[in-house]
N, CA, C and O atoms as CSV, one atom per row, in Angstrom:
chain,resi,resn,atom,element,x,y,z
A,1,UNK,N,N,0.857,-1.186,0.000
A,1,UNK,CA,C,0.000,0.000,0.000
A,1,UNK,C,C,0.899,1.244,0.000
A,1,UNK,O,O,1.803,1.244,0.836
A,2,UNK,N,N,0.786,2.285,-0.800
A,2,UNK,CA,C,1.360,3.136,-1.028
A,2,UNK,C,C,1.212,4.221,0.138
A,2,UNK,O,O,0.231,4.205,0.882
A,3,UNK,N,N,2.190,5.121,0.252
A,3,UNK,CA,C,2.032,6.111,1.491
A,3,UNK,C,C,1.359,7.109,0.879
A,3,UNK,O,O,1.365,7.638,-0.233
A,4,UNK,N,N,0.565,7.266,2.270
A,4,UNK,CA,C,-0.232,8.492,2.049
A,4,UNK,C,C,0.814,10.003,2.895
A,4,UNK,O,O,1.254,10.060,4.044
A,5,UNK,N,N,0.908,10.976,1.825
A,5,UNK,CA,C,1.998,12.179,2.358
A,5,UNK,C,C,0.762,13.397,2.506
A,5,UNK,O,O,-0.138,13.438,1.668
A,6,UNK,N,N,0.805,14.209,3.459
A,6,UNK,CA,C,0.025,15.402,3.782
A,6,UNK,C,C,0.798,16.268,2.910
A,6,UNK,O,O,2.029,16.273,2.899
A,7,UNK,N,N,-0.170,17.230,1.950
A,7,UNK,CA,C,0.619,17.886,1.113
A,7,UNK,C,C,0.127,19.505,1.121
A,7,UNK,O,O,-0.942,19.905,0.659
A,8,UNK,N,N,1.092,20.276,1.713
A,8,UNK,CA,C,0.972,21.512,2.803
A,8,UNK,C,C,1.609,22.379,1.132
A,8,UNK,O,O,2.550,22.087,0.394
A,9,UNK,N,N,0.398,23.684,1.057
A,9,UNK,CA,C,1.382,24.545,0.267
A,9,UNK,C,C,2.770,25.037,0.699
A,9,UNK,O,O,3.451,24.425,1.522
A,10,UNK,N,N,3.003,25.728,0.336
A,10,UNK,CA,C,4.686,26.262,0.142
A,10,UNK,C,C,4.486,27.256,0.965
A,10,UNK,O,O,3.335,27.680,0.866
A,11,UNK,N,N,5.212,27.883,1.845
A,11,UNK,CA,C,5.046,29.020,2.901
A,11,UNK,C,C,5.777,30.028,2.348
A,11,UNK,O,O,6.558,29.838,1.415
A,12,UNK,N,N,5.592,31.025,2.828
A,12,UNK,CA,C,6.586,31.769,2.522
A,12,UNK,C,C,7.317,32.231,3.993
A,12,UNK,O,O,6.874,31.670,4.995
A,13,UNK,N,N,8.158,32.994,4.133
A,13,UNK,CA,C,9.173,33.270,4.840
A,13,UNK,C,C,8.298,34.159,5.899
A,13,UNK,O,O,7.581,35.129,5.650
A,14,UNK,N,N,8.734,33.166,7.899
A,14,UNK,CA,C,7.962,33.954,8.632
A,14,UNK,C,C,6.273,33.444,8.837
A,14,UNK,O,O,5.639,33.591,9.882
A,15,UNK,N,N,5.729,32.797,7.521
A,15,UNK,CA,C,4.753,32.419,7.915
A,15,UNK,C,C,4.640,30.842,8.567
A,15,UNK,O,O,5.515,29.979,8.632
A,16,UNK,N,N,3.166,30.804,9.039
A,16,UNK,CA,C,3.066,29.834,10.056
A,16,UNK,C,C,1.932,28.864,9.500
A,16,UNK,O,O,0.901,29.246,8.947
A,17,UNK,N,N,2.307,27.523,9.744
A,17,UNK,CA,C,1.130,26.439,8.830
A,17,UNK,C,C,0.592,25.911,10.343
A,17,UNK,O,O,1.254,25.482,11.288
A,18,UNK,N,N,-1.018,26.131,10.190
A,18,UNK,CA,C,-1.910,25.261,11.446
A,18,UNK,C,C,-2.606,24.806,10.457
A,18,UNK,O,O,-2.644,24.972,9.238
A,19,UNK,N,N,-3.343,23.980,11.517
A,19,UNK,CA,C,-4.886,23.320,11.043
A,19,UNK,C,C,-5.886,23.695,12.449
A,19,UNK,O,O,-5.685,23.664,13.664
A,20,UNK,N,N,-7.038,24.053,11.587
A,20,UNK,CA,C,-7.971,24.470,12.185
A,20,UNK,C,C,-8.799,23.339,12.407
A,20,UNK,O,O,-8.675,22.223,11.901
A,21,UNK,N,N,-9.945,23.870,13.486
A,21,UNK,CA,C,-10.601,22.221,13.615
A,21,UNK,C,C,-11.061,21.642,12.877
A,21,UNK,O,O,-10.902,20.422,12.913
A,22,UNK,N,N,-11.668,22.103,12.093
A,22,UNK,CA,C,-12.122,21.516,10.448
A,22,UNK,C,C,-11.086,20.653,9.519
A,22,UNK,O,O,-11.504,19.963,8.589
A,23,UNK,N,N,-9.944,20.734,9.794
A,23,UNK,CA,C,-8.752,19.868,8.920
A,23,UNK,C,C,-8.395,20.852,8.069
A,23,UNK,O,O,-7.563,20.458,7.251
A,24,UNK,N,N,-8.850,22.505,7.893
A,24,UNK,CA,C,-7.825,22.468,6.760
A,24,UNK,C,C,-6.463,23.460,7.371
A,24,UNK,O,O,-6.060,23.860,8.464
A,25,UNK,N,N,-6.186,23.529,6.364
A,25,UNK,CA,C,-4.726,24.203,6.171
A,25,UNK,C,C,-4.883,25.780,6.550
A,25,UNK,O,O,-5.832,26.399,6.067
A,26,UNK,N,N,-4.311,26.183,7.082
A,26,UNK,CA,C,-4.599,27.920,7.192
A,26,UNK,C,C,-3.328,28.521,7.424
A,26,UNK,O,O,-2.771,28.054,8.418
A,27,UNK,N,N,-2.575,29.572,6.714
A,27,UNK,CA,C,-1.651,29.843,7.176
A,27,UNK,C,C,-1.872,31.040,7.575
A,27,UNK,O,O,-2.771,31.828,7.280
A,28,UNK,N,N,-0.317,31.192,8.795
A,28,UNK,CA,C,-0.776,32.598,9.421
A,28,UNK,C,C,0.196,33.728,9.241
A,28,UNK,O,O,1.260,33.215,9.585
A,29,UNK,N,N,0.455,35.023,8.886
A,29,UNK,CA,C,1.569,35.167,8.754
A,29,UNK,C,C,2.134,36.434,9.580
A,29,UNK,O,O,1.682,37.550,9.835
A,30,UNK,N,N,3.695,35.540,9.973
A,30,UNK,CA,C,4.016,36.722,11.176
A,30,UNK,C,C,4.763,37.615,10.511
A,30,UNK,O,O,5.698,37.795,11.292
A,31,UNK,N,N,5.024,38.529,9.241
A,31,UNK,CA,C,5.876,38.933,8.997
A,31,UNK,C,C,5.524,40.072,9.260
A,31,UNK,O,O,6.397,40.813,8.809
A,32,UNK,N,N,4.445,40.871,9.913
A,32,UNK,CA,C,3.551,42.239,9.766
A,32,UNK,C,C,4.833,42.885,10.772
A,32,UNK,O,O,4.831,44.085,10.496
A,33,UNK,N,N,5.495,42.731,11.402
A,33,UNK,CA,C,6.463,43.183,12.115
A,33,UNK,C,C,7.733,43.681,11.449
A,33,UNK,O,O,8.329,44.597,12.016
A,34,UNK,N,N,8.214,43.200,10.334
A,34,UNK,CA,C,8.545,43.571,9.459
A,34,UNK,C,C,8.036,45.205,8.334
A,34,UNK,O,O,8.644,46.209,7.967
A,35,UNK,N,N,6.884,44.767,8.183
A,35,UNK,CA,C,6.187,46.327,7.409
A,35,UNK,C,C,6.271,47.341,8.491
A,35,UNK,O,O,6.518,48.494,8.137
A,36,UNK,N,N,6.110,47.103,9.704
A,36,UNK,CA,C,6.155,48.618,10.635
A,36,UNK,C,C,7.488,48.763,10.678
A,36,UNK,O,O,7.803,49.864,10.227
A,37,UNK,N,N,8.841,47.815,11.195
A,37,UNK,CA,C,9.739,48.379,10.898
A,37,UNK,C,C,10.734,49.065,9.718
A,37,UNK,O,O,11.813,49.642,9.854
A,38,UNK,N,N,10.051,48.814,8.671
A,38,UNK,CA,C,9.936,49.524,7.282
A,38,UNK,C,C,9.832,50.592,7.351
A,38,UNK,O,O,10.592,51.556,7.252
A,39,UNK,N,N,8.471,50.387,7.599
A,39,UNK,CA,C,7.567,52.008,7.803
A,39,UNK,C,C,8.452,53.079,8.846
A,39,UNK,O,O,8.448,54.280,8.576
A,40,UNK,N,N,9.206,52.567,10.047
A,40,UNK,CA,C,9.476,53.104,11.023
A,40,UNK,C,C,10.579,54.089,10.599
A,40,UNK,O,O,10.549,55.308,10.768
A,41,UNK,N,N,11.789,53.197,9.883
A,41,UNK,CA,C,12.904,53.477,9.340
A,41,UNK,C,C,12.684,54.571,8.122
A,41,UNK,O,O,13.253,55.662,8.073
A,42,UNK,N,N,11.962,54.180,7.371
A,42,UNK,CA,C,11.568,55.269,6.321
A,42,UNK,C,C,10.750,56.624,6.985
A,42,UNK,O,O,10.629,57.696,6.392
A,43,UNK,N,N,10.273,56.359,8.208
A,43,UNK,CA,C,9.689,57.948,8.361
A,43,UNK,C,C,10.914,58.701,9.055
A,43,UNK,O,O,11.072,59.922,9.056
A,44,UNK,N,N,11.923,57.559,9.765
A,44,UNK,CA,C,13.381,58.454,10.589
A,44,UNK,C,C,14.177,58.426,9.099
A,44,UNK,O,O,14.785,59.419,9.499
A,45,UNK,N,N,14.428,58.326,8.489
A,45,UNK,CA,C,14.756,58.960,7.139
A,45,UNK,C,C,14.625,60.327,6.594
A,45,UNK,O,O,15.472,61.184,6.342
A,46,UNK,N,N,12.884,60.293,6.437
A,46,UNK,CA,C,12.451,61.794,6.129
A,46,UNK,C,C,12.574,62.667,6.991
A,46,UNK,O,O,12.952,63.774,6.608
A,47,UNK,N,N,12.229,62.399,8.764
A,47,UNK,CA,C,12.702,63.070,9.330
A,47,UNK,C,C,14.048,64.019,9.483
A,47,UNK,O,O,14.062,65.174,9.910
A,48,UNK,N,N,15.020,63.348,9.087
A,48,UNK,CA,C,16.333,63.342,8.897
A,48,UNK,C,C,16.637,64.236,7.805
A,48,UNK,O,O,17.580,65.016,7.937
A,49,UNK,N,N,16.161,64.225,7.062
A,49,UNK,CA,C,16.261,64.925,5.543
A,49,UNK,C,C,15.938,66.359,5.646
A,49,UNK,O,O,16.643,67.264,5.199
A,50,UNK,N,N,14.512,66.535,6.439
A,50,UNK,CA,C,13.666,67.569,6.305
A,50,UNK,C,C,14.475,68.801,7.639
A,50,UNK,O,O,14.475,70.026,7.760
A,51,UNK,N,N,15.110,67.594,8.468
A,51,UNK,CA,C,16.227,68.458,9.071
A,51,UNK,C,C,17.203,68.917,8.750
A,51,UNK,O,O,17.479,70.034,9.188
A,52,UNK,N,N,17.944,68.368,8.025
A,52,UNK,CA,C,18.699,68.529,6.818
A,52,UNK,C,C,18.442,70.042,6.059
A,52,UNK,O,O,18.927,71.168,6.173
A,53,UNK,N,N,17.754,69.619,5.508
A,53,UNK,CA,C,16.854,70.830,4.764
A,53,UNK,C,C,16.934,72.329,4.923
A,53,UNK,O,O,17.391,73.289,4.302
A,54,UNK,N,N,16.062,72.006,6.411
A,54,UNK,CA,C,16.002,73.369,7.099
A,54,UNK,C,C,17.265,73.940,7.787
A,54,UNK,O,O,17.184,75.115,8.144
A,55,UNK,N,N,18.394,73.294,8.020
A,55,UNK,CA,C,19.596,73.636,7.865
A,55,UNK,C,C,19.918,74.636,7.202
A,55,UNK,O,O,20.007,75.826,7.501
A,56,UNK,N,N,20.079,74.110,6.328
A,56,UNK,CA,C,20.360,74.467,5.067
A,56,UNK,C,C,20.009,75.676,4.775
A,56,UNK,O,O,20.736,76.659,4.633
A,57,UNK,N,N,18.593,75.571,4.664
A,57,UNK,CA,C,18.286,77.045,4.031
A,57,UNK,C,C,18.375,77.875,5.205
A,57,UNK,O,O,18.368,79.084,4.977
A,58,UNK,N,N,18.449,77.546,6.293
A,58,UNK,CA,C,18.767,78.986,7.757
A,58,UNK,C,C,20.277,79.569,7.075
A,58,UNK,O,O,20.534,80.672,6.590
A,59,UNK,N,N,21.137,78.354,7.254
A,59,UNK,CA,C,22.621,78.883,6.453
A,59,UNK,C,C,22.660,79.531,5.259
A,59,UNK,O,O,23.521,80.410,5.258
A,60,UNK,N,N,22.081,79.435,4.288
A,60,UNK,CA,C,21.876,80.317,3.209
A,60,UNK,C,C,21.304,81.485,3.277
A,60,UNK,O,O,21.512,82.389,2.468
A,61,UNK,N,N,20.487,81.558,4.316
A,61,UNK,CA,C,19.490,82.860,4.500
A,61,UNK,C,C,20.236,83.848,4.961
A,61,UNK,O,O,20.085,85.009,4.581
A,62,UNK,N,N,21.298,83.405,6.004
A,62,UNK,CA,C,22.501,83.808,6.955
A,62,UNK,C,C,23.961,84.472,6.078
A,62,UNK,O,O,24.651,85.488,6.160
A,63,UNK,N,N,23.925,83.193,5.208
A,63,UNK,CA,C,24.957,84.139,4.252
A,63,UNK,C,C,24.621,85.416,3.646
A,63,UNK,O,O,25.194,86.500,3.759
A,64,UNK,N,N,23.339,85.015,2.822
A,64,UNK,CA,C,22.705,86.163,1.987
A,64,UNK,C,C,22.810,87.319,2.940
A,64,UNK,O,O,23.362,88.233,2.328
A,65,UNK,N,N,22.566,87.625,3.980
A,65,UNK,CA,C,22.435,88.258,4.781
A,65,UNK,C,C,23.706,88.833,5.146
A,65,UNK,O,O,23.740,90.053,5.307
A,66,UNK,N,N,24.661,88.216,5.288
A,66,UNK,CA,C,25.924,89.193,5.978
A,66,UNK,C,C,26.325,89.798,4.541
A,66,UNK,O,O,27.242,90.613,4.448
């Protein structure tokens, strides 16, 4: 008698394979921790920039000026 193999899709990275009480397959995925620290890094970026920025043009305003 040939084996019977449980045949689970392919996950992707981070996600999680259960079975629910019903038998099927459900995956769950933990990677959402990932997109906020995305998000997090890219807004201390702009932050960074826009400080930058305003630098900038105070020092230019300052030159023009003397």
């Amino acid at each position: 008698e040939p084996k019977k193999q449980l045949l689970y899709p392919k996950k992707a990275a981070g996600a999680q394979i259960t079975q629910s009480q019903h038998r099927k397959v459900v995956i769950i995925n933990t990677n959402t921790g990932l997109f906020w620290k995305a998000s997090l890094v890219l807004a201390a970026a702009v932050i960074l920039a826009l400080i930058a920025y305003i630098k900038i043009i105070v020092v230019k305003k300052l030159v023009i000026k003397i």
